[in-house]
N, C-alpha and C positions, 0 to 999 in steps of 0.2 A: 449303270455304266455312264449315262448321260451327264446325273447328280455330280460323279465323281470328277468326270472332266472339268464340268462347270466350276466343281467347287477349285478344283488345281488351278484352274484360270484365274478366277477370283483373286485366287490369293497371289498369284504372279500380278498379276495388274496391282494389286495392293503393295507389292515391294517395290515394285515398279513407279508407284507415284509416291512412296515414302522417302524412294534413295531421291528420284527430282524433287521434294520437297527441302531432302535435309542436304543436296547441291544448290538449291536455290538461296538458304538462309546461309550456308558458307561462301558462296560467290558474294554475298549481300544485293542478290536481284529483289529478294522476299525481305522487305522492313519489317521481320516480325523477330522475335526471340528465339533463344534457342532452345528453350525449357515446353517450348509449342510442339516440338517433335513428340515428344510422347505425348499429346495428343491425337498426332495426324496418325502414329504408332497403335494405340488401343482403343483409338473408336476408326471405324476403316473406313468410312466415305464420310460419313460430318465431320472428322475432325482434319481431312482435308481442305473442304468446305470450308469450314470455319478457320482456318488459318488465310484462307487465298482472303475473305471478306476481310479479316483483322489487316490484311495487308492492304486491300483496295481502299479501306478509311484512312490508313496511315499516308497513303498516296494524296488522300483528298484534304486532307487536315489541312489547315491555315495554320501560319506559324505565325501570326501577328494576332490573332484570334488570343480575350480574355475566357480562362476557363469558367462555366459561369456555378460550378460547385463551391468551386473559392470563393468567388464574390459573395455567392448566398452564405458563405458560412461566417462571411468579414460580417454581410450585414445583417446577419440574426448576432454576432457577436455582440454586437454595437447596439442591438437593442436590448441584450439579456444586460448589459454593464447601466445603460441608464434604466430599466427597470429595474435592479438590484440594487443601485446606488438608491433611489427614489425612495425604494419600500427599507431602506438601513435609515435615512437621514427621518422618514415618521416615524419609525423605533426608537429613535435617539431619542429625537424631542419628546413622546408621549416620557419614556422611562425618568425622563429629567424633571417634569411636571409635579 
């Protein structure tokens, strides 16, 4: 008897914080997406969790801030083009010999 209440409560608290989640992303209080709800939907406490977190870095994010995945990928770009130019222009000359 105990099991069964607990578990009906469970799951009222779990609609309960899915409708305030999926009120919070259509007011736009929650900067998160809306593709996040079936997250918050089919896992029932982390993927509340994890949307409120997704939202508290979005909060903290610097909008002047470089991303620095781009930058590393400009400059491994920048090294694979003059490594590859380098090891083309010893091919040339050896084959021309």
């Amino acid at each position: 008897m105990i099991q069964t209440v607990l578990g009906i409560f469970l799951i009222l608290l779990h609609i309960v914080c899915c409708v305030l989640v999926w009120l919070g992303i259509k007011t736009h209080l929650l900067k998160v997406k809306k593709y996040l709800m079936a997250l918050v939907i089919f896992v029932p406490f982390w993927g509340t969790v994890c949307v409120l977190l997704l939202h508290l870095q979005m909060l903290t994010r610097r909008d002047n801030r470089i991303e620095p995945g781009v930058e590393k990928l400009r400059v491994n770009e920048e090294i694979y083009k003059k490594y590859f130019f380098r090891q083309f222009r010893i091919r040339t000359k050896r084959s021309f010999r």
